[in-house]
C-alpha positions in Angstrom: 10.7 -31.0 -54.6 7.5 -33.1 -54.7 6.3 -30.8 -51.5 7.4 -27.3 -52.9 5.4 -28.4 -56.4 2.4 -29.1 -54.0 2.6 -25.9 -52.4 2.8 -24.0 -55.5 -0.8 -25.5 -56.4 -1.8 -24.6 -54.2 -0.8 -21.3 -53.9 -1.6 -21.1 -57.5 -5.7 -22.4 -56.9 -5.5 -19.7 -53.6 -4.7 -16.4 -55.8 -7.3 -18.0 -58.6 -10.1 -18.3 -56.0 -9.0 -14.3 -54.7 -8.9 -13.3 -58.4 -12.3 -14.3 -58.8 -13.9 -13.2 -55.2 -12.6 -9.9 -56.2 -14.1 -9.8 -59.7 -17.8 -11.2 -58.5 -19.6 -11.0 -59.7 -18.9 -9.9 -63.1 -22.0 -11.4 -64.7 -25.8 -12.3 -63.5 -26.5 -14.3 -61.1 -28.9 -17.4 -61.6 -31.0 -18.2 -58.3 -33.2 -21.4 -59.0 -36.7 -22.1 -56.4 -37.4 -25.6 -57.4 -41.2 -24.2 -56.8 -44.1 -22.9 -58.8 -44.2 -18.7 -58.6 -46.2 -17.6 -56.0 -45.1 -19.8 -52.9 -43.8 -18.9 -49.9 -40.0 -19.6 -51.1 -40.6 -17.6 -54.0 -42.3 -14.8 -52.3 -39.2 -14.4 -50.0 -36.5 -14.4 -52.6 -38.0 -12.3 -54.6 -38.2 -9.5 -51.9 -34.4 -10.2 -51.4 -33.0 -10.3 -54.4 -34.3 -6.8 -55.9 -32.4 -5.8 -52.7 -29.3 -7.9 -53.1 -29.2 -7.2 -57.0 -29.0 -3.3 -56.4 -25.9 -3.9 -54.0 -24.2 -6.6 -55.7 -24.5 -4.3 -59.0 -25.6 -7.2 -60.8 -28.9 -8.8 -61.6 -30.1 -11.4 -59.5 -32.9 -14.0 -62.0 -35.4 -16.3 -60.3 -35.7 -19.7 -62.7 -38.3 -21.6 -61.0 -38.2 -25.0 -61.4 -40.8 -27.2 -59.7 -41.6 -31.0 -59.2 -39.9 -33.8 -57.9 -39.9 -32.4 -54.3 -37.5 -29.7 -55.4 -34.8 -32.7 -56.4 -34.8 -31.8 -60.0 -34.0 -27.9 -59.4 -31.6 -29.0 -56.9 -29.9 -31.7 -58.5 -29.4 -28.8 -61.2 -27.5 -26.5 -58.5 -25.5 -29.6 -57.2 -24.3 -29.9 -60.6 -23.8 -26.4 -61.8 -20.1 -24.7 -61.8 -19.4 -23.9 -58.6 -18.8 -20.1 -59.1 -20.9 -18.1 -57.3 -23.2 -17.6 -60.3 -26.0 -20.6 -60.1 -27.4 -21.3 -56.1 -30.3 -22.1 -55.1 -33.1 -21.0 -52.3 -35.6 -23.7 -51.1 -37.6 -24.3 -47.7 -37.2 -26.9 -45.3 -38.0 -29.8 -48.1 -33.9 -29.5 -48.5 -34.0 -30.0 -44.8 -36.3 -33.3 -44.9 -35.2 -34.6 -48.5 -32.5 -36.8 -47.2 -34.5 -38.5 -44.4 -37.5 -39.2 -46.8 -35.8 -40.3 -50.5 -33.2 -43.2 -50.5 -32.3 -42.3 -54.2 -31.6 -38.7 -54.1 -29.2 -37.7 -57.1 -26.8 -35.7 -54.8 -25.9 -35.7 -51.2 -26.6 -32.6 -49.6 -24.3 -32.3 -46.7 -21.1 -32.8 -48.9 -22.6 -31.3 -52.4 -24.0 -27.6 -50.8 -22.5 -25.1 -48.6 -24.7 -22.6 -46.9 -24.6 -19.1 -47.8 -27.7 -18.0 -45.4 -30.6 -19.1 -43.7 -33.1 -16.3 -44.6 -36.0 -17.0 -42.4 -38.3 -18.7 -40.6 -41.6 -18.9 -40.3 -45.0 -20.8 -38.8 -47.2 -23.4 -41.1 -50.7 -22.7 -40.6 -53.4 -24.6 -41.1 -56.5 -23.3 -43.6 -59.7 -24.4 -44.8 -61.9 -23.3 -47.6 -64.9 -22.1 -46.4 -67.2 -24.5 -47.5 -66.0 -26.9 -44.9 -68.0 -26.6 -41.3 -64.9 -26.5 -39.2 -64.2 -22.9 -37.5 -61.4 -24.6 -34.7 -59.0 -27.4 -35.1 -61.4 -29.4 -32.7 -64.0 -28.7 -35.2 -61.6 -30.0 -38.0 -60.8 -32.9 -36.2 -64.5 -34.1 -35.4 -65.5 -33.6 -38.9 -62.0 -35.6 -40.0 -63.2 -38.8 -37.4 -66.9 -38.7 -38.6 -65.5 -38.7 -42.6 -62.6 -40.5 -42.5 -60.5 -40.3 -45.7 -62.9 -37.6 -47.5 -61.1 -34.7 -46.5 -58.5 -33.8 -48.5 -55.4 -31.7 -47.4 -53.0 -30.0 -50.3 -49.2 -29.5 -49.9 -46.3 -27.6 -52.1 -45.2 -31.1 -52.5 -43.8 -34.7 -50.7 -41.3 -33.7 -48.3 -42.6 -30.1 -47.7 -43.0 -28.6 -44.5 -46.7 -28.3 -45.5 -46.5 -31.8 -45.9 -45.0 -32.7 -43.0 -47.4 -30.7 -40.8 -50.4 -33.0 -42.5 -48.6 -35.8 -41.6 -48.0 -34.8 -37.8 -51.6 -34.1 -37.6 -52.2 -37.0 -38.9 -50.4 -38.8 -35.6 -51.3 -36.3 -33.2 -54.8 -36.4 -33.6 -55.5 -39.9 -35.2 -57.3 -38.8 -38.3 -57.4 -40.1 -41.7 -56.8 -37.3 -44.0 -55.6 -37.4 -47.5 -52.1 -36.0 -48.5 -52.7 -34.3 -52.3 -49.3 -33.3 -53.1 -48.8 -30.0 -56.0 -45.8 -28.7 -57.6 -45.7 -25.6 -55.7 -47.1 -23.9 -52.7 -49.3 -21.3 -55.6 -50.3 -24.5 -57.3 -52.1 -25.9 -54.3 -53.5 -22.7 -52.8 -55.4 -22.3 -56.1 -57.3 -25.6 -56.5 -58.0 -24.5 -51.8 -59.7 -21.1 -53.3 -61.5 -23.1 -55.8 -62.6 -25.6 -53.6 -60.8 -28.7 -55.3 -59.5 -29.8 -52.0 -60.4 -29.1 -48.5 -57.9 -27.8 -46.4 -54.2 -27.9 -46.1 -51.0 -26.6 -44.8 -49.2 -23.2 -45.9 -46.7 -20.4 -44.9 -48.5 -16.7 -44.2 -47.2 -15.1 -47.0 -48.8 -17.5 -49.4 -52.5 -16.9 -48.0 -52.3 -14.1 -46.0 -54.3 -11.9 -49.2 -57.3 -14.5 -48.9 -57.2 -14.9 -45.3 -58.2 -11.1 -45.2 -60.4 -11.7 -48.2 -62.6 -13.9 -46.6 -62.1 -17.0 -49.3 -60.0 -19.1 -47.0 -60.2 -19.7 -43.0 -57.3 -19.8 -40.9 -57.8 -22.4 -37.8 -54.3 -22.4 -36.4 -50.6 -22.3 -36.8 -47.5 -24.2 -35.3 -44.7 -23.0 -33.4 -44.4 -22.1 -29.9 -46.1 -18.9 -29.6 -48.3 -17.1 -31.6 -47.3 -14.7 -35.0 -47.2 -11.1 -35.0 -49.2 -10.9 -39.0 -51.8 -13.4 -37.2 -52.2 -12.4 -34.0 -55.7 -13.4 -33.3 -54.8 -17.3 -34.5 -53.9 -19.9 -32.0 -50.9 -22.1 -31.9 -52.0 -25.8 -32.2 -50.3 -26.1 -28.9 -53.3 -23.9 -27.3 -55.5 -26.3 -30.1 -53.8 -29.4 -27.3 -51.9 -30.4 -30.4 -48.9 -30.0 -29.0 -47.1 -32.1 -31.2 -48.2 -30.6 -34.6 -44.7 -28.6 -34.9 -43.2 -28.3 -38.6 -41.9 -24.8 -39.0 -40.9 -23.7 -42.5 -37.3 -22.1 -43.0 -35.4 -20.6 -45.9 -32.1 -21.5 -46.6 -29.5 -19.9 -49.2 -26.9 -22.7 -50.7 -24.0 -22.7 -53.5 -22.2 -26.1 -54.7 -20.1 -27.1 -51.9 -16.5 -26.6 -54.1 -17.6 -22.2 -54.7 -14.9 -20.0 -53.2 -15.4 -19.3 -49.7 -14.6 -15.7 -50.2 -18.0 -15.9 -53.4 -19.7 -17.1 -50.6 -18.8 -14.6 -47.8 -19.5 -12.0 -50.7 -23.0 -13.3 -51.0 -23.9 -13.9 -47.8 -23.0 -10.1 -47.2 -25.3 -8.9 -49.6 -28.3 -11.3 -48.8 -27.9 -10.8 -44.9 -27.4 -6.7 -45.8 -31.4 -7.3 -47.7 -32.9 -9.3 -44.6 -32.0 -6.6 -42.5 -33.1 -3.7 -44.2 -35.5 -2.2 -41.9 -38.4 -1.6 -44.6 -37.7 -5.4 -45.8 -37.3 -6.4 -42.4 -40.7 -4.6 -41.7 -42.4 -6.0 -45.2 -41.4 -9.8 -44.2 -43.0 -9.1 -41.0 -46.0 -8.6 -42.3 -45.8 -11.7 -44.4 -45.0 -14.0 -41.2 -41.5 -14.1 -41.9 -38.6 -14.0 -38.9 -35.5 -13.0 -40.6 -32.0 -15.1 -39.6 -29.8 -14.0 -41.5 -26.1 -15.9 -40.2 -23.2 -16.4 -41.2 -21.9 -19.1 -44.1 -20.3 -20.9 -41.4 -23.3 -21.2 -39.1 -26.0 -22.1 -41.9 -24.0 -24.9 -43.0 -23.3 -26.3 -39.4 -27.3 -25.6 -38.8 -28.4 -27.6 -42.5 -25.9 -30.4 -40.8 -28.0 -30.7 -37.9 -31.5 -30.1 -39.0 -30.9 -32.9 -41.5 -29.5 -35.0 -38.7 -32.3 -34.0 -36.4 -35.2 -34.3 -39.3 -34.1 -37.8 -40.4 -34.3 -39.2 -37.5 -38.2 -38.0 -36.6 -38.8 -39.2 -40.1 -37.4 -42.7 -39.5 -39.2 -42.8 -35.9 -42.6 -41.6 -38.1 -42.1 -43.8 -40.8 -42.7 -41.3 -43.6 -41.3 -42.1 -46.7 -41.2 -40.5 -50.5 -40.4 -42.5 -53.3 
């Protein structure tokens, strides 16, 4: 009796979850980027979700919420009914999170579920032009003659702009100093003013001043170089082999949503990324689309946690 009660609970939570995959979604759909406007997380998701909106037949809001190294906006989707209708889109500081903060409010592999990885995409490294460096070698003279006056900004601790500071830091043996903002827009304003010297970003945050001549690009990492910079070289042809902290985008929903929520928004997200004008627009903006399955996202977040932590722990970088 005890087991047929059992099954019928289950069989009861089964035709709820179908009931609701085949109602969703009935309602907007809240996507937080625990950034500033005008990063390189919201640049993406805001191309895709104009794209996944029209298909879904619902509207798809960004609510930006920055600071804390993205923990407050993610604590909020860790926390958030776990319907389909709140998930969150952040870069590789989900990634790198758990390796850097002890105290983090949630724990990532068992509170989110992927839905997509979006993209991926080079960091590259820019200077205003005020500063006399037009090579990394350049950079890295000026660094060792001045050590601890050149300051380098970063969407914040735990960032993949961050991260790439800090391997240059190791790599080349320079004393630079980490300014960390709330948001990739944040920082590349006070670059542009000239309130810091240099620091880390994705393309598609400076790829307008690049071309306008009020920032210099001096390289960018990843094993080869990127079709919307074709003419920069890696910081493996810079003999920096090591400088190697590519950004990627990641789609996630609170770990209890339906699986069949979840299959219907990875269907809609992946149907956006390869659109052949998005496909074509994120090109230009440095981005490589993914675009996987549920299934393989949250196997890959498993791993890159697993694999980040431990270069974190053998670095000795920590965020408190």
């Amino acid at each position: 009796m005890i087991r047929l009660f059992a099954l019928l609970a289950l069989a009861i939570v089964g035709l709820g979850s179908l009931a609701q995959a085949q109602t969703f979604p009935s309602k907007p759909i809240r996507l937080v980027v625990p950034f500033a406007p005008g990063g390189g997380t919201d640049n993406l998701v805001r191309l895709l979700a104009a794209d996944a909106s029209a298909s879904l037949g619902q509207q798809i809001t960004i609510d930006n919420k920055p600071g804390g190294a993205t923990v407050g906006g993610t604590d909020m989707v860790a926390k958030a009914p776990a319907d389909g209708y709140t998930i969150l889109a952040s870069d590789s500081a989900f990634l790198t999170n758990p390796g850097l903060m002890k105290n983090l409010p949630y724990q990532t592999t068992r509170d989110f579920t992927g839905i997509t990885m979006m993209a991926r995409a080079p960091v590259i490294l820019i200077v205003h032009p005020s500063v006399p460096a037009h090579s990394v070698g350049d950079l890295i003279a000026l660094a060792k003659a001045k050590p601890g006056t050149i300051n380098y900004a970063s969407g914040g601790n735990g960032s993949s702009t961050h991260l790439a500071g800090e391997l240059l830091k190791q790599v080349a043996g320079v004393n630079i100093v980490h300014v960390p903002y709330r948001g990739s827009g944040p920082a590349m304003n006070d670059l542009i003013a000239g309130q810091v010297q240099m620091s880390f970003s994705g393309i598609s945050s400076a790829r307008q001043y690049i071309d306008g001549g009020q920032l210099r690009v001096l390289a960018l990492t990843g094993d080869s170089r990127n079709p919307a910079l074709p003419n920069v070289p890696t910081f493996r042809e810079a003999g920096l082999a090591g400088v190697n902290a590519e950004s990627y985008w990641g789609l996630y929903a609170p770990a209890a949503t339906p699986p069949a929520v979840v299959k219907t928004l990875n269907q809609h997200f992946t149907r956006a990324l390869k659109n052949p004008q998005l496909a074509q627009r994120l090109a230009e903006l440095g981005y490589e689309p993914i675009a996987n399955t549920p299934e393989e996202h949250t196997a890959q977040m498993k791993q890159m946690i697993g694999d980040w932590t431990a270069i974190i722990e053998k670095a000795g970088i920590r965020v408190e």
